[in-house]
Phi, psi and omega in degrees: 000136181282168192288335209266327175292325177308317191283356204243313156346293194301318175318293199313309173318294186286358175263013144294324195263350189265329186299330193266276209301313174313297186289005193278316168289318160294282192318321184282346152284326175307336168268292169329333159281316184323300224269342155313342185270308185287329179279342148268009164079029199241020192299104149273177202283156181326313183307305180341310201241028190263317166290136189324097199249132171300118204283328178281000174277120197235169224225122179297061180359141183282126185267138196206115171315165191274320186293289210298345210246284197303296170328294195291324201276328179315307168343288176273334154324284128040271154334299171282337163131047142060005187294353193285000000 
């Protein structure tokens, strides 16, 4: 093996290993959230998120007033000791 096929083996290598590490990282926020969702009793069932979604299909934030945004967040604040 030439010195320059080594080099470029080695390349190859470490940009595999920034790839393993990256995807290494989406699962593991992806288990942090699964597991914030089920403890706020917001997990939904598997098929849900087993299904396919049309990348052009687009999904509307739910509206919700600023007062009403302010309320909840008082709420919850509260709820947690306000440590926030």
């Amino acid at each position: 093996m030439e010195l320059w096929e080594f080099c470029a083996c080695t390349e190859g290598f470490a940009q595999r290993q920034e790839l393993r590490a990256t995807e290494a990282l989406i699962a593991s926020w992806q288990t942090g959230n699964f597991t914030g969702a089920a403890f706020a009793g917001k997990l939904k069932g598997l098929k849900h998120y087993m299904q396919k979604h049309d990348p052009s299909e687009k999904q509307a934030a739910p509206k919700i007033s600023k007062e009403k945004f302010y309320e909840k967040l008082a709420r919850a604040k509260a709820k947690k000791g306000g440590n926030t």
